[in-house]
C-alpha angles and dihedrals in degrees: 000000000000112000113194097183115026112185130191082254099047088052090046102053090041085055103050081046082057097048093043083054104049091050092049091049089055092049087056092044098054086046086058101041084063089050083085100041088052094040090063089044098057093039088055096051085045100051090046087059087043095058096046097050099057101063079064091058109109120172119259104263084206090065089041094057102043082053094051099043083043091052090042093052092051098045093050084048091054089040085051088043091053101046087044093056092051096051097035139053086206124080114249101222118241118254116212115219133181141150120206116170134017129208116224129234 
């Protein structure tokens, strides 16, 4: 910044801004210096909650069950596939099976 007249006041005024500045600027400094400190903190406690709980997780019998029964069906399509070839000149079609969600009672 040019300054054309510069007066005692002027100076004065720009060096008390400097000063209020400078002091602000340290202030900002030492809270971010904490932001680390507080971040592995946080990272450690989480990591401990996210250890024990994870001895807790079980699968969804829900999802378990819809694989099984999905597996079972095409493995008795391919079974009835097999058997239908050997006696037959003629393709049995595929038939396409899934199940994909199951109400509960």
């Amino acid at each position: 910044m040019i300054h054309l007249f510069r007066t005692p006041k002027a100076s004065q005024e720009a060096s008390e801004a400097q000063a209020h500045d400078q002091g602000l600027f340290q202030g900002l400094l030492e809270d971010v210096s904490g932001i680390p400190t507080f971040a592995g903190l946080f990272a450690a406690v989480l990591t401990s909650f996210l250890i024990n709980s994870l001895k807790n997780l079980q699968p969804d019998p829900v999802q378990q069950f819809v694989y099984y029964h999905n597996r079972s069906v095409a493995i008795l399509v391919h079974i009835s596939q097999q058997i239908a070839s050997a006696t037959s000149q003629t393709p049995v079609p595929l038939i396409h099976y899934h199940l994909t969600q199951i109400s509960p009672r």
